[in-house]
N, C-alpha and C positions, 0 to 999 in steps of 0.2 A: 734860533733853530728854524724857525720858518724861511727866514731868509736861503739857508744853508737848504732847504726842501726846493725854495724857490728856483736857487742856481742848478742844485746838481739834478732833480728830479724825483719825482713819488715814490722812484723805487729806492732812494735812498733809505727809507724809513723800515725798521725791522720787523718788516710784515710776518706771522705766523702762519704756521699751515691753516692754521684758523681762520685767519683773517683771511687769508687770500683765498678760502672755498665760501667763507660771507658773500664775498666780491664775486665770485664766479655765479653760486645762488641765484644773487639777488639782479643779475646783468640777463641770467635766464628768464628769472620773472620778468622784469623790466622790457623784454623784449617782443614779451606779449602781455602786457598791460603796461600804461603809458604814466601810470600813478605811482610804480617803485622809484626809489631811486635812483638815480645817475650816480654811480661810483666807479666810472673810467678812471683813468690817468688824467685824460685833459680836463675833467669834470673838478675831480678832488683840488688838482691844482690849482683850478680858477678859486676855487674856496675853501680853501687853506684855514682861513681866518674863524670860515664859519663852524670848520669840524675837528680840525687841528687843534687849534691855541687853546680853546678850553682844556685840553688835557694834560696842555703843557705843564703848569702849575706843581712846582715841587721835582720836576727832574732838570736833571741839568747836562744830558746828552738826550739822544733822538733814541739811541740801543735802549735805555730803561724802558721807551716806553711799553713793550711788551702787550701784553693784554690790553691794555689800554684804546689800542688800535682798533680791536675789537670790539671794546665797547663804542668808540666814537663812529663804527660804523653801524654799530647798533643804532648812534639815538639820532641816526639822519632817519631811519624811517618811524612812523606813527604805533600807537599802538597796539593797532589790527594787523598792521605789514609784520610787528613782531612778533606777532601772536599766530601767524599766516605762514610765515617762514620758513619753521617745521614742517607743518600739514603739506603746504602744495611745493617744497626744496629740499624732500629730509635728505640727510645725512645719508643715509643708510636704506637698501629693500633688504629684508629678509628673507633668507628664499625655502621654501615649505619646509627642508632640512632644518631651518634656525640658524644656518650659517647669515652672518650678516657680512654686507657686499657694497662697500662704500660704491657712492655714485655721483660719477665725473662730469661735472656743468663746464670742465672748460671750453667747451664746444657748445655755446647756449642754444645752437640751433636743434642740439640731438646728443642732450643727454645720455650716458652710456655706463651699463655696470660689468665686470669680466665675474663670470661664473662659469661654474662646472658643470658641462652638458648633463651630466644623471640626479644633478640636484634638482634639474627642472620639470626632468617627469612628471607628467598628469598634470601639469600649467597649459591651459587652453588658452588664455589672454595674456599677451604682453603686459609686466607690469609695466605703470607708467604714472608720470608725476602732473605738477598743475591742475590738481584735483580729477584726474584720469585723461586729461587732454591732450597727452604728448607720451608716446609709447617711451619708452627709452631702450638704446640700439642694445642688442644683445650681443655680447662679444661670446659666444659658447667656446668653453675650454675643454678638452682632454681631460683625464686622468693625471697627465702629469701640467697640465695648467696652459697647455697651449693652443693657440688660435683654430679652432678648426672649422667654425662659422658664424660670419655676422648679421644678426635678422635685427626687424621693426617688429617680425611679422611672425609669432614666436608658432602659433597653430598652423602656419601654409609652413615653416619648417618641419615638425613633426608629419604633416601629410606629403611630403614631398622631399626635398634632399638630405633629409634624414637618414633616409634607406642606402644611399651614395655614401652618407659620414660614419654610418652605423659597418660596411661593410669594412673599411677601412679599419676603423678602430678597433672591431673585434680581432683583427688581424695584430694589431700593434699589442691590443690588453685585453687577452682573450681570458685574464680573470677575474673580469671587472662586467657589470652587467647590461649587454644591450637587448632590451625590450623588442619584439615586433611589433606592438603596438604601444607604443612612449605614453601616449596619450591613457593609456588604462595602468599603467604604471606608478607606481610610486616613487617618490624622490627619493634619491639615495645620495648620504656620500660618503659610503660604507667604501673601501678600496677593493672590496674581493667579495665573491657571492658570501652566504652563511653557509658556514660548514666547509668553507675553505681557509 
């Protein structure tokens, strides 16, 4: 089975959604601190031996390994990177709403969550990961979920072309609720005022 990784390549192996946001995480961290692991493509493949074969043990195709993959990326790193991984890589921001908003490291330079412009009401700072060291980019959505602007910079939005997206939108969902001032506003992801 290694051999068969060797020829055809890493991505032969039946990585899960799991595994492959491990590998995106941990390529984030690792790109600002020097002490994560290396879990590239050419990285894995030079050592195969060292994180592969142990798991091999009892399947007899590469498809079973399944979770497995996950774990064998788990135990390249120490016990503080595993215990770290959550805290400064979560999964998920939660946004004041409680809606939770998975968050995209495929791009380690600028991590990214897609949310709903009225969920973020009354949010002054960008949320952001690496223990608050790295904003992450905000994709604000519509009402009906689509792109209407991308910030780092979540407060010079609200103070600024806010008033441009806000005029817009009220046009588009004028029963949905835009704030004059976002910033004293409450988060909503209520689809219509109360009492409509």
């Amino acid at each position: 089975m290694l051999d068969v990784v060797r020829r055809d390549g890493i991505q032969t192996l039946p990585w899960s959604d799991t595994s492959k946001r491990t590998r995106e995480r941990v390529a984030f961290l690792r790109a600002r601190h020097a002490d994560w692991p290396d879990l590239s493509d050419e990285f894995l493949t030079a050592t195969l031996d060292d994180w592969l074969a142990p798991i091999l043990d009892g399947h007899t195709s590469l498809r079973e390994l399944g979770n497995d993959l996950d774990r064998a990326l788990l135990a390249t790193m120490d016990w503080r990177q595993r215990s770290d991984l959550d805290r400064l890589a979560p999964l998920q921001y939660v946004a004041p709403t409680g809606t939770r908003v998975a968050i995209d490291y495929a791009n380690p330079e600028a991590p990214s969550i897609s949310v709903r412009l009225q969920e973020m009401f009354g949010v002054k700072q960008t949320p952001a990961v690496d223990a608050g060291s790295v904003p992450l980019t905000l994709e604000l959505l519509s009402p009906a979920r689509r792109p209407v602007q991308v910030t780092r910079d979540l407060e010079g939005f609200w103070r600024g072309s806010y008033f441009e997206v806000r005029k817009e939108l009220r046009g588009r969902y004028p029963k949905h609720v835009w704030p004059e001032d976002p910033l004293a506003a409450a988060p909503t992801a209520r689809a219509k005022r109360r009492g409509e």
